[in-house]
N, C-alpha and C positions, 0 to 999 in steps of 0.2 A: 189830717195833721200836716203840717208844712212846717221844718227844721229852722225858717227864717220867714220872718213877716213881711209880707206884698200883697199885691192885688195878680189875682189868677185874668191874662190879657190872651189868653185862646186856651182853648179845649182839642184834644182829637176827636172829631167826630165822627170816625172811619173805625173807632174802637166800638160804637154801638153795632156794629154789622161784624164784626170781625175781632171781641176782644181775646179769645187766645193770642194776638202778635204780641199781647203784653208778654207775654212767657217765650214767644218764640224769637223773639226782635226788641229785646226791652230795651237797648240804648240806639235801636234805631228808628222803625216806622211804628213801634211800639209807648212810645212817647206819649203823655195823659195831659198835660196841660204845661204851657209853658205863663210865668210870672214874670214880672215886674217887682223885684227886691225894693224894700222900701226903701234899707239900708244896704248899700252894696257889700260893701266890708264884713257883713255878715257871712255872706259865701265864705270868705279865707277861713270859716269857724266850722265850717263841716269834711267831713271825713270823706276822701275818697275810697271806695271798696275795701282795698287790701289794709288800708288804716282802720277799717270797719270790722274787719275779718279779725283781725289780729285782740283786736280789744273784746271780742266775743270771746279768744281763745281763753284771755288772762282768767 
């Protein structure tokens, strides 16, 4: 599932050898594929963490 529509333009391929960095490193070497938004403007439509966090509380 992906929050916005694109085309997936690279993969981590260092996650098949090594994927606990997902848990250990997720916003950094951790990284699963990066995209190509189809629409850019959609990004402005998603929640940073702590906007994410908060709307789990309500």
């Amino acid at each position: 599932y992906m929050p916005i529509g694109g085309e997936v333009v690279e993969v981590n391929q260092s996650l098949e050898d090594g994927p606990e960095v997902i848990n250990s490193d997720p916003f950094g070497e951790g990284w699963m594929m990066k995209i190509k938004a189809a629409d850019p403007d959609e990004i402005d439509t998603l929640l940073v963490a702590q906007a994410y966090s908060n709307n789990l509380e309500q």
